[in-house]
C-alpha positions as CSV (number, residue, x, y, z in Angstrom):
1,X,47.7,-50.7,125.0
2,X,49.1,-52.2,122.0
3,X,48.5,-50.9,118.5
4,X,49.8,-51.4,114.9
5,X,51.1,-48.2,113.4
6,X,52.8,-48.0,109.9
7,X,56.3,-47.2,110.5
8,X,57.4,-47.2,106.7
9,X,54.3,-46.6,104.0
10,X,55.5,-49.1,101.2
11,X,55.6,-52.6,102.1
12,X,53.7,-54.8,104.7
13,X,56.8,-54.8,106.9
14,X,56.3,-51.5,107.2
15,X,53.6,-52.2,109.8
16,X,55.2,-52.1,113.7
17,X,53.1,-53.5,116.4
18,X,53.9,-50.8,119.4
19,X,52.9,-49.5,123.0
20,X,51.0,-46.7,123.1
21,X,49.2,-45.0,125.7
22,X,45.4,-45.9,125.6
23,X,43.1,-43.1,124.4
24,X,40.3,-41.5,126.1
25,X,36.8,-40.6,124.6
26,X,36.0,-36.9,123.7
27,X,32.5,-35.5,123.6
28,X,30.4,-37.6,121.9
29,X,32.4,-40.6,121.5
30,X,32.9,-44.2,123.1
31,X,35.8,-46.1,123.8
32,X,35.5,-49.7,122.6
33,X,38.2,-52.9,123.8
34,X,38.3,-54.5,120.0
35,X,37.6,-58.3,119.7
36,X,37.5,-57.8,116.2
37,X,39.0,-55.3,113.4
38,X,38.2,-55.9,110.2
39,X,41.1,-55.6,107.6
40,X,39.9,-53.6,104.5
41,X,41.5,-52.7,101.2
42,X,41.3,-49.1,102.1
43,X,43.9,-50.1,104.8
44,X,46.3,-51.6,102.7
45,X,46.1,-48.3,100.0
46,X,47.0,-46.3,102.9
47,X,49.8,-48.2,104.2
48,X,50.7,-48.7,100.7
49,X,51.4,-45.2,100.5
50,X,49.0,-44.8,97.5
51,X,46.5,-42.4,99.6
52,X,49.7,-40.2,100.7
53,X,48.0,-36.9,98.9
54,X,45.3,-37.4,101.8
55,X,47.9,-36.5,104.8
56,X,48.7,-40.1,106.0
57,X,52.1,-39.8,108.5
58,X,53.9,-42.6,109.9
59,X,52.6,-43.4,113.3
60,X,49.0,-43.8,111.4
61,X,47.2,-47.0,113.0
62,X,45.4,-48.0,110.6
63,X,42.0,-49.8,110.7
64,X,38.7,-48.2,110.7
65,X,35.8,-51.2,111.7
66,X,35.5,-52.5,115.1
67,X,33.4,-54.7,117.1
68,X,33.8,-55.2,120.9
69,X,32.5,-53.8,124.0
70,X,32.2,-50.3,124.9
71,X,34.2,-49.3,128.0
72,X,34.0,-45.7,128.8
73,X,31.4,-42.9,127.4
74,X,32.8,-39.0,126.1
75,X,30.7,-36.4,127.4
76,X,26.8,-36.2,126.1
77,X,26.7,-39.7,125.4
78,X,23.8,-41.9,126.7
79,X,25.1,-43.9,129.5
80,X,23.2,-47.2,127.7
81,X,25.9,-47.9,125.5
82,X,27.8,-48.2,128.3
83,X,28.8,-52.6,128.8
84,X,27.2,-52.7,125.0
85,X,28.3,-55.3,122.2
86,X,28.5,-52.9,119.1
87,X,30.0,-52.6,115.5
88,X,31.7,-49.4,115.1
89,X,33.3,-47.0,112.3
90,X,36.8,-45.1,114.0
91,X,37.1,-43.0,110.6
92,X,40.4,-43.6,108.0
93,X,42.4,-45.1,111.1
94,X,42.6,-45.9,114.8
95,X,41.2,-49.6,114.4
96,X,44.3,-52.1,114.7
97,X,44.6,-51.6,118.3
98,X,43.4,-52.9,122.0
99,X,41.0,-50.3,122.5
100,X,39.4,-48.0,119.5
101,X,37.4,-44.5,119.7
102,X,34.7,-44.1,117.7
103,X,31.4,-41.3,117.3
104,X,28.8,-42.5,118.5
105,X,26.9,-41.9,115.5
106,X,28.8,-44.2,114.1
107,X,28.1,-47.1,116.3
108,X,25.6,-49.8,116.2
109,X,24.6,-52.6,118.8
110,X,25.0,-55.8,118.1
111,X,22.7,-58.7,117.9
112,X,22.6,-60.9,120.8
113,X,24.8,-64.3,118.8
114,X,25.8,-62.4,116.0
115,X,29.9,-62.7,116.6
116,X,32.2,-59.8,116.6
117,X,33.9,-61.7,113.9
118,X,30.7,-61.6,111.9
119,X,30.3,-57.6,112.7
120,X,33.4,-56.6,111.4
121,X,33.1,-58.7,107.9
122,X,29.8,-57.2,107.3
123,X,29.3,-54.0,108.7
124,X,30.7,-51.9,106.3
125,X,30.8,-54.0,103.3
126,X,27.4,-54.7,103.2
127,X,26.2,-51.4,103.4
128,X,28.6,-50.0,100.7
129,X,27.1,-53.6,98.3
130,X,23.5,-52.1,98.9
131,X,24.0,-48.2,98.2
132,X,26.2,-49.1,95.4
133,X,23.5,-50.9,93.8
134,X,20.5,-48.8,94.5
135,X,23.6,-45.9,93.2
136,X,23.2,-48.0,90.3
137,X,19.5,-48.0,89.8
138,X,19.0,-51.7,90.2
139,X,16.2,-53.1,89.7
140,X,14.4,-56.8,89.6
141,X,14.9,-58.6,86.4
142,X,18.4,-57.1,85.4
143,X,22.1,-58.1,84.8
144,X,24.5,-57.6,87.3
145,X,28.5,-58.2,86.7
146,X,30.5,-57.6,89.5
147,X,34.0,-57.1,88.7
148,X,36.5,-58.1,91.5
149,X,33.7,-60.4,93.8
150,X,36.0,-62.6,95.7
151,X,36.5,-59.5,98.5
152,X,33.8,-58.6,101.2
153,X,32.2,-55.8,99.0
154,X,32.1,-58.0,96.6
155,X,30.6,-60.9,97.8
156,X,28.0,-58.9,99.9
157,X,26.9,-57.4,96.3
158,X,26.5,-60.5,94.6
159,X,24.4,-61.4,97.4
160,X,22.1,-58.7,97.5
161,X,22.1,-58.9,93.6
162,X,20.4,-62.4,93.9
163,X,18.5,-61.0,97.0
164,X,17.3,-58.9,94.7
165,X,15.7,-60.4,91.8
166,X,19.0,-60.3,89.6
167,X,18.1,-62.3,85.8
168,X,21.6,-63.0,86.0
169,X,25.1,-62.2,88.7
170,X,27.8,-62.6,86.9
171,X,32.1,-62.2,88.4
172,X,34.8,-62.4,87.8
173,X,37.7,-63.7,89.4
174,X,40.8,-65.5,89.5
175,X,40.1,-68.9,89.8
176,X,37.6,-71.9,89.3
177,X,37.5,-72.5,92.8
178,X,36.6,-68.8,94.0
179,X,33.9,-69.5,91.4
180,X,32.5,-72.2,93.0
181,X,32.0,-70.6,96.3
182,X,30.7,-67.0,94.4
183,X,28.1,-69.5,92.7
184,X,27.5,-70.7,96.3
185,X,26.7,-67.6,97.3
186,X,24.6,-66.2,94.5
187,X,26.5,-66.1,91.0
188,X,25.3,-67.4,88.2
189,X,27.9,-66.6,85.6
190,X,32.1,-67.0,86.7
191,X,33.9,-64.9,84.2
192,X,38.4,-64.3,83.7
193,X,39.4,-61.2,85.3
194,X,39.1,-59.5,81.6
195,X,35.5,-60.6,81.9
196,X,35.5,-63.1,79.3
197,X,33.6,-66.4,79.8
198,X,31.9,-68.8,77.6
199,X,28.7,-68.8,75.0
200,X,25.9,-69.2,77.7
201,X,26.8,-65.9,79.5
202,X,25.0,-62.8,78.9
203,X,25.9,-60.4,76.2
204,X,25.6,-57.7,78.3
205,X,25.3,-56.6,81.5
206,X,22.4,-53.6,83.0
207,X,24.7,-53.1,85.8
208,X,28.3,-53.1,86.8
209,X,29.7,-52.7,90.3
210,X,33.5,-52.1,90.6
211,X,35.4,-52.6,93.2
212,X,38.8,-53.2,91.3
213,X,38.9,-50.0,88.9
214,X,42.4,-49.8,87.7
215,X,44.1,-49.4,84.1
216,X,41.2,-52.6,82.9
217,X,38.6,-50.4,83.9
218,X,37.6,-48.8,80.7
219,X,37.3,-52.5,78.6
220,X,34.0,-52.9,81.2
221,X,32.2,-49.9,79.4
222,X,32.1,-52.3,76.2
223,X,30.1,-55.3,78.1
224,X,27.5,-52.7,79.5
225,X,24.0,-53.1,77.4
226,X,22.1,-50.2,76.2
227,X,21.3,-47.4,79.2
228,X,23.5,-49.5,81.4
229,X,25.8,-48.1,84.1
230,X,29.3,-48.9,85.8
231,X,29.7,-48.3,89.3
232,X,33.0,-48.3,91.1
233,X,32.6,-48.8,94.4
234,X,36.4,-49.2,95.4
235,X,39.9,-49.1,93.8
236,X,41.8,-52.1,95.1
237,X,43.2,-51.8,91.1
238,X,44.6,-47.8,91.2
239,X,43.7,-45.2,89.9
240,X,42.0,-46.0,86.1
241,X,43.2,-44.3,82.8
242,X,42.9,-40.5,82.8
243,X,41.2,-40.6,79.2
244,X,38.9,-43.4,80.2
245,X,36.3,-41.4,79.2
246,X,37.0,-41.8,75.5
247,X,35.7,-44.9,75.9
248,X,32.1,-43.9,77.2
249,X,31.7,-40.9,74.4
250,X,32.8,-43.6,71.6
251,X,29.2,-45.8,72.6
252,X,27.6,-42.0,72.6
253,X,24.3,-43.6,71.3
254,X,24.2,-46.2,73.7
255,X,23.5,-43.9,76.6
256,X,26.3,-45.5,79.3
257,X,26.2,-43.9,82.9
258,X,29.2,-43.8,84.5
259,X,29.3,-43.3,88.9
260,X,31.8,-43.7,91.7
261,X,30.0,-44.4,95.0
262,X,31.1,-43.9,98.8
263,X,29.1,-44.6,101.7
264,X,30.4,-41.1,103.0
265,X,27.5,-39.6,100.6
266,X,24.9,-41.7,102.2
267,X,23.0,-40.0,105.5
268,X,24.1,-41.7,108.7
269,X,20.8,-42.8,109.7
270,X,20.3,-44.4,106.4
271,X,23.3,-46.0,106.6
272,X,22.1,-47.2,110.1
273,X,18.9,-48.2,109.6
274,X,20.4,-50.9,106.4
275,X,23.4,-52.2,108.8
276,X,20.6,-52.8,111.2
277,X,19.0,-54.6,109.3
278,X,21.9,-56.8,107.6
279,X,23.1,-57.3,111.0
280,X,19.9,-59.3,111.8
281,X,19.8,-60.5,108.3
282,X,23.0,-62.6,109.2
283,X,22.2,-63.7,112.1
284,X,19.0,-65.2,110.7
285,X,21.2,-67.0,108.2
286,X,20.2,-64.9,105.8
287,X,23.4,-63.2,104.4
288,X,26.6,-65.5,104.7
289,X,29.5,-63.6,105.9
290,X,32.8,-65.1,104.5
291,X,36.2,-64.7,106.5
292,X,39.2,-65.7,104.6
293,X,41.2,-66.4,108.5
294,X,41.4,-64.3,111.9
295,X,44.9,-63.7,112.9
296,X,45.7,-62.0,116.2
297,X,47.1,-58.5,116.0
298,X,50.6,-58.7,116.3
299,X,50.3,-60.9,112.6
300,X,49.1,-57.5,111.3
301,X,52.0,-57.6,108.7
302,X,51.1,-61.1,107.7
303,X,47.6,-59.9,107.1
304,X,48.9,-57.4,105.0
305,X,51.0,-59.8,102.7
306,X,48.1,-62.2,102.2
307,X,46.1,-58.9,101.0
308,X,48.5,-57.9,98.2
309,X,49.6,-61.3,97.2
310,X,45.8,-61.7,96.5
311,X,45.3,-64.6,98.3
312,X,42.1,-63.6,100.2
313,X,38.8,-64.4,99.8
314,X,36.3,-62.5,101.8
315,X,37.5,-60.9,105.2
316,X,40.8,-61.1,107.1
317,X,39.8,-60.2,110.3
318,X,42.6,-59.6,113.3
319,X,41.8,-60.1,117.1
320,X,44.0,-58.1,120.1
321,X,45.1,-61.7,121.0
């Protein structure tokens, strides 16, 4: 089969698009031909070479959500899923390829209409947007900044903010345009990357979800209200300062929470029972998903580029043809 391994962490053109032989399923796993892989930021931190400490080699294929059709069952696995549409999680790799393994824990069926397309832009996004808020102790009525919104997290969060019963969801991002489409989607307040904006926005936000973190980080802690938290939910951004914390224990008497969130922490059938239902939730029309393009595999390296130039908005989504 072919597959995209990283050849040289560093650069997109590190990425190689190879022959490989195809894998087979282990106990407890399915083997799914891909008609969509979704292309995340953790893919690019790890071809990046900024998650080397977690024993990434060349040869990695990155990629770890899937939708397509499950082709062969591992031992112990119910022969139902065999012939199913599904979503699926492979792990920290193994997606950019023909044919993907994945637990079958970590599999979900499809909705008959909802596009593979559609799986892969949602599926884990949304689920990581709805944890990281109830992380955050959201609640009806509140203020909700999400900082970094024009990615999938992002825009699944402000979403589910509105959803919600948000007072106010306020962004930021780069441009008037991506503020447009965020307001389409749910914002009601655009705001600079610094999180500035203009007299009518709120003075403070109840909640924060971060998907950017980086050295800007810490200035967020100042725009949280009394007993408000900060999530970071991702770290497209790096790493934030290591004394960040000086910044929380200055507003001591404001009583600021501070959180970092994974999915990982969340029990699979939670996690399964909230795809589910976000799955169905888009194919009512209910949750837009937003794809920024779908590019065919062997473009894996222009994918890539488009990623760390910063030109997406949404999902990049890459197809084996």
């Amino acid at each position: 089969m072919k597959a995209v391994t990283i050849e040289e962490f560093g650069r997109p053109e590190g990425l190689a698009l190879i022959d490989i032989p195809g894998p087979a399923p282990a106990p407890g796993q399915v083997l799914i031909a891909t008609e969509a892989i979704g292309v995340a930021g953790v893919d690019v931190m790890i071809r990046s070479g900024a998650l080397a400490a977690y024993g990434f080699r060349p040869g990695h294929i990155p990629g770890g959500e899937v939708a397509g059709t499950v082709t062969a069952l591992g031992d112990g696995v119910d022969s139902g899923w065999l012939g199913q549409r599904v979503w699926a999680f492979t792990g920290t790799g193994g997606g950019y390829a023909e044919q993907a393994i994945a637990p079958v824990a970590e599999v979900v069926a499809l909705p008959a209409g909802l596009s593979a397309v559609d799986a892969v832009t949602l599926g884990s996004a949304g689920v990581v947007a709805h944890f990281g808020l109830s992380h955050a102790r959201f609640s009806p009525g509140e203020t909700v900044l999400v900082r970094g919104a024009a990615g999938s997290i992002g825009i699944m969060a402000v979403q589910l903010a509105a959803r919600g019963g948000a007072s106010a969801v306020a962004v930021t991002t780069s441009s008037p345009e991506r503020g447009r489409r965020l307001r389409e989607l749910g914002a009601t307040h655009v705001l600079d990357r610094s999180g500035d904006g203009g007299p009518d926005d709120p003075a403070g936000y109840d909640v924060i979800i971060d998907v950017v973190a980086g050295q800007g980080m810490p200035s967020f802690f100042d725009r949280l209200n009394s007993n408000g938290r900060l999530v970071v939910v991702g770290a497209v951004g790096g790493q934030p300062p290591a004394d960040f914390g000086t910044r929380l224990m200055a507003a001591f008497k404001k009583s600021m929470s501070f959180a970092t969130f994974s999915a990982a922490t969340v029990a699979e059938p939670a996690r399964r029972a909230v795809r589910m239902e976000q799955f169905a939730a888009a194919h009512r029309g209910e949750l837009q998903t937003v794809v920024h393009e779908v590019l065919p595999l062997k473009h894996a390296v222009t994918a890539h580029q488009k990623m760390d130039a910063g030109e997406v908005f949404g999902r990049i989504v890459l197809t084996p043809n």
